[in-house]
N, C-alpha and C positions, 0 to 999 in steps of 0.2 A: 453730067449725069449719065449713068449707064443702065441699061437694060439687056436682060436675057433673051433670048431667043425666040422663047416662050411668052414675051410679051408684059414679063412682071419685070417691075421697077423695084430691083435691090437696092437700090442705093435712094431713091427717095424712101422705100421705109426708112433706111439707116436715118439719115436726116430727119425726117417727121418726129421719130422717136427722140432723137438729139431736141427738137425745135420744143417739144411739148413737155420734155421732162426733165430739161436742167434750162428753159428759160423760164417756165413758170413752176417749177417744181410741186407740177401738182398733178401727176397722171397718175392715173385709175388704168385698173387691169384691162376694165369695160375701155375706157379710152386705147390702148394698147393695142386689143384686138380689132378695135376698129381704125385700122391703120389710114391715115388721110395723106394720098400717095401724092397729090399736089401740093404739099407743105416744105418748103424751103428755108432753111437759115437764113433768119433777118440779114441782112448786107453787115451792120452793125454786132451781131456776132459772129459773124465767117470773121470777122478784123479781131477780134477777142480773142476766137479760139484757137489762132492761126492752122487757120484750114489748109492754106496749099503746104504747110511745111507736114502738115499730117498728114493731105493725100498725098505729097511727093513718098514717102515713106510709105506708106501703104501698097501705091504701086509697085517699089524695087519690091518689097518683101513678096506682093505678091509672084513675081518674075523668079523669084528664089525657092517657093513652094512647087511640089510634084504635081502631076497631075489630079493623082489621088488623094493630095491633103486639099486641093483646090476645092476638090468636089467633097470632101467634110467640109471645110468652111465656109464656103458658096462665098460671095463678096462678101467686102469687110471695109467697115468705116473708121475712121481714125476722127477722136474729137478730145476738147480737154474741156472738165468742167470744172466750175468754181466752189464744188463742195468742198469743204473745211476738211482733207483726207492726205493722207501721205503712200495714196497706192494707186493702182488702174483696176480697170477691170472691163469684162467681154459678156454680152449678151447675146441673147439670141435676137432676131427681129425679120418674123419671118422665114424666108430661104437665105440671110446675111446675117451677119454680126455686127453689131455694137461694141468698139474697144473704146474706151474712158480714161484719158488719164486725168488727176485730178491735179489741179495746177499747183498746187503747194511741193507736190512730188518735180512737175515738171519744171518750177522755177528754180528748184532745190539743184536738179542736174544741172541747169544753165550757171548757178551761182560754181557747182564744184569743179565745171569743166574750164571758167574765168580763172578762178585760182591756179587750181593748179599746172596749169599750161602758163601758169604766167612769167616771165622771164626772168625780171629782176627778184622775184619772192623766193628766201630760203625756203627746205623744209618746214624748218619751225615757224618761218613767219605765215605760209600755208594753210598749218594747223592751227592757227591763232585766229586765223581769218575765217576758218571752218569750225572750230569752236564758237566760236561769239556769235556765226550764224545758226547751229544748232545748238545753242541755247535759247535764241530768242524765236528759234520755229517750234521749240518742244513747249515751250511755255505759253504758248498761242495755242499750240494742238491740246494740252492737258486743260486750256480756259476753253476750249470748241470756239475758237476765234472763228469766224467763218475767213475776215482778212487779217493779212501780215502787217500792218504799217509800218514796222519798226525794224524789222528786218535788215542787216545791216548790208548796204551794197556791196556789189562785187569791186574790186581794185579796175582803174579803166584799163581798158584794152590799150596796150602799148604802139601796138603796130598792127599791118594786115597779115603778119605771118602769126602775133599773136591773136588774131581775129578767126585765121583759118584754123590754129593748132583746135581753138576752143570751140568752134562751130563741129568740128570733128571728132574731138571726143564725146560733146554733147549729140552728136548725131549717134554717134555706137548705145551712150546711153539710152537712148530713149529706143534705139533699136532694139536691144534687150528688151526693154520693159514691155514694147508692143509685143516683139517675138513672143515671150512668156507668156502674154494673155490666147495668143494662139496656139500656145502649148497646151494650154486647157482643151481646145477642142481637138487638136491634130493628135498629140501624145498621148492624151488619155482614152481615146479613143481606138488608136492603133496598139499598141504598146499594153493596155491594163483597161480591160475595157470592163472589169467588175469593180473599176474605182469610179468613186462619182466624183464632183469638181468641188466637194467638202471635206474629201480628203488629202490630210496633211501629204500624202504618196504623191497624189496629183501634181503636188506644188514642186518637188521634185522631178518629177515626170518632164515638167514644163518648162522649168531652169535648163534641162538638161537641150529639151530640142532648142529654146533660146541661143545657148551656146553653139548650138551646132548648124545651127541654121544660117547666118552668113558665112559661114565656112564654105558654102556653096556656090561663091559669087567665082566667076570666071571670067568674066568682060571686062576689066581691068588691064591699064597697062599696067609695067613692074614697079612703076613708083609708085602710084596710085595701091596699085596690090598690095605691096609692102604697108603703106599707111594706113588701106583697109584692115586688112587682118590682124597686125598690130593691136590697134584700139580696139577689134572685135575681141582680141585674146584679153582685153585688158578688161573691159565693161563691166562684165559679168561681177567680177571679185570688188572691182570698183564700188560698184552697185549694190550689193550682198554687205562691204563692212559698213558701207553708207548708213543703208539701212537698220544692219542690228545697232549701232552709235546712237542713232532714232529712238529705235527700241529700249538701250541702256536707260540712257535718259530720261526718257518718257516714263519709264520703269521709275526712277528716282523722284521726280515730281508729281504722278500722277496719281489719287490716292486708288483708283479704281481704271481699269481698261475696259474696253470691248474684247468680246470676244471672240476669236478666229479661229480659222483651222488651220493656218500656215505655223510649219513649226519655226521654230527662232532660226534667224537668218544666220547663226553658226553654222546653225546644223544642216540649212542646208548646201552652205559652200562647203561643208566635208563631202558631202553626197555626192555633189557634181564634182567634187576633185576623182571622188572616187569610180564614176564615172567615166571620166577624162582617162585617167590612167586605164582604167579596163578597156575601152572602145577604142580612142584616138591613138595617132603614131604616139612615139614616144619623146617626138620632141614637139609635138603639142603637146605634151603632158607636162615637162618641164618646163615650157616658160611658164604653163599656167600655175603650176607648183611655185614656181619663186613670185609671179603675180600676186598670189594669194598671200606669200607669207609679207610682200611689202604693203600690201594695203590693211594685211592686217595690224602690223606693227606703226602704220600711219595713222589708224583710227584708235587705236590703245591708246597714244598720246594725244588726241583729240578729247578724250573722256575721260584721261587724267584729268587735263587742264582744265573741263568744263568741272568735273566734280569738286575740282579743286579749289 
């Protein structure tokens, strides 16, 4: 647990808020404000939520922020909770932040980073394997499953190089995902500070400093570098067809949705290409360019097959 300078305990709000409102899913505003700064995660959910894989992430990213986006986000908590959700999301809590991912998202990345890193799996047997699992996660999210039981496993892990490849791309993933919830406070605040975090712009805003945020890492040797960057350049678009296939689908079974303010995750992988291409070199811009067009022609035959 860490403490300011100043003597406030950011990171016990973060927890207290985490302890009171996705273990017993029943906190009041009034509870909120009255923040109870000796409240710790049960032993028995720090093991649920895998807490050290979330602070280990929390601290490089925060190593990767300026001084100045430090001081917008003040500390920041990484936690995953078991609402029935296929997103994350960032709160305030107090002088810190609250990020959430919700575990259906994050078992989701675990299952696509098994597959497709996996050695012996054609393409096609891939998207067989990624169909059949979003099919039976859209039709859990369209009943408000809160659990998956049926959910089809991932192929085992062959070896420890296939252990490492999938730990690695699932780590870029879920880096994205957290990066992006800190784009809500960093980018829209620097960058469009007459957008609030209900607009569709915002979501944009966010993607974009996602992408560019581990670009920043420097402490790597050149093998390590190479594998980081790689997956970073890959995530993003990974992430984005992931998600709209979600969307498709959910779209096809669901007689009604909720409603958001994120625009359709097409739209916003053109955005951030088009981003890419105006800000970054130009050979960031092309692998991401050809990134985008194979995941996009990976997930079209995913949503064939599932509509199919």
């Amino acid at each position: 647990m860490t403490s300011r300078s100043d003597g406030h305990d950011t990171q016990g709000d973060a927890r207290a808020l985490f302890y009171r409102r996705y273990r017993y899913q029943s906190v009041s505003r009034s509870l909120r404000e009255q923040r109870r700064r000796d409240a710790l995660v049960p032993a028995e959910l720090a093991a649920q939520s895998s807490q050290d894989y979330c602070e280990q992430l929390a601290s490089h990213l925060r190593e990767l922020l300026s001084s100045e986006e430090l001081r917008l986000v003040g500390d920041f908590f990484v936690g995953l909770t078991d609402e029935p959700r296929f997103s994350a999301s960032i709160e305030p809590v107090g002088r810190s932040h609250l990020i959430l991912v919700h575990r259906r998202l994050f078992n989701a990345l675990q299952f696509v980073s098994d597959v497709i890193t996996h050695p012996r799996l054609t393409a096609t047997e891939q998207a067989h394997h990624l169909a059949r699992y979003l099919s039976a996660l859209v039709l859990a999210a369209s009943r408000g499953e809160r659990l998956s039981p049926h959910l089809p496993r991932s192929p085992d892990l062959e070896s420890v190089e296939h252990s490492i490849a999938s730990s690695v791309v699932n780590g870029s993933l879920f880096r994205f995902v957290v990066s992006h919830e800190l784009g809500h406070v960093v980018a829209t605040r620097q960058l469009a500070c007459g957008f609030t975090d209900t607009d569709a712009h915002a979501e944009l805003l966010a993607d974009a400093f996602a992408f560019i945020l581990p670009l920043r890492e420097t402490r790597l040797d050149s093998v390590s570098s190479a594998l980081y960057f790689s997956t970073s350049l890959l995530a993003p678009f990974l992430f984005l067809y992931l998600l709209s296939a979600f969307e498709q689908l959910l779209a096809v079974v669901a007689s009604s949705q909720p409603a958001t303010s994120h625009p359709p995750s097409v739209a916003r992988t053109g955005a951030l290409l088009l981003h890419i291409q105006r800000d970054l070199p130009q050979h960031i811009a092309s692998q991401a360019e050809q990134l985008s067009m194979l995941w996009e022609q990976f997930f079209r035959q995913i949503v064939c097959m599932t509509n199919g």
